[in-house]
N, C-alpha and C positions, 0 to 999 in steps of 0.2 A: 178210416182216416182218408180225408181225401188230399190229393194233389195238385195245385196250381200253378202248372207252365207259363213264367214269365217270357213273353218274347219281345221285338220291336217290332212286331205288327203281325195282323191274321188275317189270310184271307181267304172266305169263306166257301168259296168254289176254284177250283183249279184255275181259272181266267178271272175270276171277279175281282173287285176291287180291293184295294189293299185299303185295311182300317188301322189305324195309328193313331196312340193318344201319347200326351205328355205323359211318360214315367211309364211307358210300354203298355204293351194290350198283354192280355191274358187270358188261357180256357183255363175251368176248375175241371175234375176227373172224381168221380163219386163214383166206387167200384170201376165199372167195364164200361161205363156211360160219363156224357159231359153232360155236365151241371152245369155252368156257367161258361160263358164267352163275355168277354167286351172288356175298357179300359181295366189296368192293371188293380186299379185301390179297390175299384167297386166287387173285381173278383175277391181280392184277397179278404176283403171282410164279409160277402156273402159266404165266402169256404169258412171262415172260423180265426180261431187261434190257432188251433191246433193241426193245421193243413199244412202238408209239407210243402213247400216252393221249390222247385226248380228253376235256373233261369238258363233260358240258351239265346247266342247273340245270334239268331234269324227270324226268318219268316215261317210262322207254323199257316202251315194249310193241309187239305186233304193230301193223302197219300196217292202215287199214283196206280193204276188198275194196269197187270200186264196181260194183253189178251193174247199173245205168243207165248203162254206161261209152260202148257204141254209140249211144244217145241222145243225150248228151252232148257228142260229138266229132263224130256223123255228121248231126246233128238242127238245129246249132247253130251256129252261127259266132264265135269268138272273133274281136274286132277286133286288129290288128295296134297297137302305141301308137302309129304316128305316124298312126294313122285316128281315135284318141280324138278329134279337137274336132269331125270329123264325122258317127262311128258310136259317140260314147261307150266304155266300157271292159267293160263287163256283154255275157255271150254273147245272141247275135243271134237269135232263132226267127221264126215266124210268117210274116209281111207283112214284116216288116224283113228277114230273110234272103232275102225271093223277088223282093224289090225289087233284092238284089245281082247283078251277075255271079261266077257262084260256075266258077272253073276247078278244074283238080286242083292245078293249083301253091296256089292260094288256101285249096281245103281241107286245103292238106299242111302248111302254116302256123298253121292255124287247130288243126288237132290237134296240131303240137307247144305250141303256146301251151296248149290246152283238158288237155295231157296236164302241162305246169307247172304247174298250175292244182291237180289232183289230188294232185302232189305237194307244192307245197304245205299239202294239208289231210290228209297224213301214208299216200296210197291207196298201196299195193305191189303190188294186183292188181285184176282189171280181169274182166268179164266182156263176152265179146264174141256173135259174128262181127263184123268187119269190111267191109262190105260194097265200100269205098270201097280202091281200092288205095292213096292216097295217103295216107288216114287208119291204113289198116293198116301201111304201111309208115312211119308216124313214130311210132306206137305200138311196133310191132319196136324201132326203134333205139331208144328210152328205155330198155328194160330191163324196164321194167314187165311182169309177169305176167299172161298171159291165161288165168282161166280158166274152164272151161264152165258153173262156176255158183259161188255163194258155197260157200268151206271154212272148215273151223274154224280161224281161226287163232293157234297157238299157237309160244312163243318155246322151241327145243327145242337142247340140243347135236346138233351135227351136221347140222342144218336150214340151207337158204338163210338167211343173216344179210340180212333183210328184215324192217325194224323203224323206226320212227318215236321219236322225241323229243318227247312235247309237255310244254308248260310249264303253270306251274300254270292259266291260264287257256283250258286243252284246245287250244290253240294248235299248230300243229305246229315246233318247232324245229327238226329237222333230218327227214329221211327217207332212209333206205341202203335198196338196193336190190344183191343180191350181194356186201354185203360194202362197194359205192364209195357215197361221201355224192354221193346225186343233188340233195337240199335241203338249204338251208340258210337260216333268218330272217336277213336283214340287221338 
């Protein structure tokens, strides 16, 4: 079955123009890949009947790529919440990480938290190595894209349906990643 993000407009490269039709624009999502982009009706009858809709009130465009992503994850310690009333909520560097015991179970935690964290702020891809197996391997299982350096990225048919939601105050509403909503604003 596929899915059709209704939004109030897409646009198709991080800087490009914003495209807007009467009655919202629209990508379809056919498995892991976009199927369709452009005005709202014309998506929803190339997806079918039977195509779920979503609709979210922003601007779907590309996701953005962190190229500090090894930094980030490997450099830093995200506290777990029920460590907030002792290590606060903001990630850890410096003296304060080296004052920690830092195990691999601990950094394997700490990077899935620091890799929610990205998607929340709408990232799809990631520039790496990895050094840290524990951190490499919570990065794997997210979905998230690694890749060797920043690309251009643009919202294409036929492309990994890797696209963020943000709302009008640059916020990230949702974030898909293949096609599945990995984020979502409560």
């Amino acid at each position: 079955m596929s899915t059709v993000h209704r939004v109030r407009a897409v646009r198709l490269t991080e800087d490009g123009e914003l495209l807007e039709a009467p009655g919202g624009y629209a990508v379809a999502v056919a498995g892991s890949l976009l199927a369709a982009i452009g005005p709202y009706e014309r998506v929803r009858a190339e997806a079918g009947e039977h195509a779920r809709v979503r609709e979210w009130d922003g601007v779907l465009a590309p996701g953005r790529h962190e190229p500090d992503a090894a930094a980030y994850l490997e450099a830093a310690y995200h506290p777990d919440p029920r460590e907030a009333d002792a290590l606060g909520t903001e990630p850890l560097t410096g003296a304060a990480l080296a004052a920690l015991e830092m195990t691999d179970t601990r950094w394997g935690g700490s990077a899935r938290r620091g890799v929610q964290r990205l998607l929340a702020a709408g990232t799809t891809s990631l520039s790496g190595p990895f050094v840290r197996a524990s951190v490499r391997t919570a990065v794997e299982r997210s979905g998230i894209r690694v890749l060797p350096g920043p690309r251009p990225a643009a919202l294409t048919v036929s492309a990994p349906a890797d696209f963020v939601v943000f709302a009008a105050d640059g916020t990230a509403l949702v974030t898909v990643l293949d096609g599945r909503l990995v984020y979502r604003r409560r």
